[in-house]
C-alpha positions in Angstrom: 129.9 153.5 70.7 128.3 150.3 69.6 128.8 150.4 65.6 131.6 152.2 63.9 130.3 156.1 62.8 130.4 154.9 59.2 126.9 152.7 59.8 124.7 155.4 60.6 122.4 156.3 58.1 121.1 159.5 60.3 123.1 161.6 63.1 119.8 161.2 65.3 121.1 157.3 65.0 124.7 158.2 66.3 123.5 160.4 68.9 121.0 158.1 70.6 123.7 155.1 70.4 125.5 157.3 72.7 122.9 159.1 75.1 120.2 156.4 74.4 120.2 154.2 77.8 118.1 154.1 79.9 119.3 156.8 82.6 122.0 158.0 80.7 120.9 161.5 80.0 119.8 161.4 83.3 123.4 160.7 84.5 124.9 162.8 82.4 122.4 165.9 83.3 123.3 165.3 86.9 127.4 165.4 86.0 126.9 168.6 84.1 124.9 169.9 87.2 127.7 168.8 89.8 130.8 168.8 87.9 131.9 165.7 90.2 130.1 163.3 91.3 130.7 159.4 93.5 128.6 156.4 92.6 126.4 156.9 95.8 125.7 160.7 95.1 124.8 159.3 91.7 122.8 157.0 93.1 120.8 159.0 95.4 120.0 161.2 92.7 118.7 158.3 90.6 116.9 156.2 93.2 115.1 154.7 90.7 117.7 152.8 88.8 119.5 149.9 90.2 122.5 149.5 91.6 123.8 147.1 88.5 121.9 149.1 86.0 123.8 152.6 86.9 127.1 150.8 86.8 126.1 149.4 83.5 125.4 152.8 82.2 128.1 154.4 83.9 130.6 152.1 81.8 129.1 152.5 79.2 129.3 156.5 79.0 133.0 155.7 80.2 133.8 153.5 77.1 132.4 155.7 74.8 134.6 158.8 76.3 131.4 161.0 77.7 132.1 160.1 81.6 135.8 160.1 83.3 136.1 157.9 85.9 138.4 159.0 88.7 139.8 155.8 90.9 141.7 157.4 94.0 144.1 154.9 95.5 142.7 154.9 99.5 141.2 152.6 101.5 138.3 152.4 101.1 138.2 152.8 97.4 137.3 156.2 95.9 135.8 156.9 92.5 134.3 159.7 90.9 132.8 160.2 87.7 132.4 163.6 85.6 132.3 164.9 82.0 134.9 164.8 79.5 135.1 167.5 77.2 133.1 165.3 74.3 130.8 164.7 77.3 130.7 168.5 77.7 129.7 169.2 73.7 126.5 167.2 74.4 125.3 169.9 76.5 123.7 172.0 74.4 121.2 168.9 73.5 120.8 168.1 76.8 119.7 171.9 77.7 117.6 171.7 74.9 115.5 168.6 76.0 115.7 170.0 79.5 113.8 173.3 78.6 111.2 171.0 76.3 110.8 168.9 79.3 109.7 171.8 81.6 107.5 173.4 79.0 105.8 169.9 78.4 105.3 169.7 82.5 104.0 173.1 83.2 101.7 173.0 80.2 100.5 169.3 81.5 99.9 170.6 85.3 102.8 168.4 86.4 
């Protein structure tokens, strides 16, 4: 988390320090989907981010304990990411803005 819990005048604050970047949600909707996922898989699901910019957010869900990151010791390396149980307590917000999301697309023809 960027600032210490005691600066934030607003929960809405706290909670979009955490799930606020710019495919976070989307990362973390795709963990909750898959349970486990590796960067590529990630990737692939989030074409539109780049390859910097999902490890960027990917460390940054890690250091503020919503993504695990699983390093196996093989050749070649293998990592996988998925929820921690904080992680996991977002969900209900993220089911939220999933069913306002589909409700906004269907009503807009999209």
């Amino acid at each position: 988390m960027k600032n210490p819990p005691s600066t934030y005048r607003c929960p809405c604050g706290a909670t979009l320090s955490l799930i606020g970047g710019k495919y976070k949600i989307v990362i973390l909707w795709f963990l909750y989907q898959n349970s486990v996922l590796r960067f590529n898989e990630l990737h692939r699901l989030v074409p539109e981010a780049t390859t910097k910019m999902l490890a960027q957010q990917l460390r940054e869900l890690e250091a503020d304990k919503l993504v695990e990151r699983k390093v196996y010791p093989v050749v070649p390396p293998k990592v996988e990411y998925s929820l921690t149980p904080f992680g996991r307590s977002v969900l209900p917000v993220l089911e939220a803005m999933n069913a306002w999301g589909a409700s906004y697309l269907e009503a807009h023809g999209a």
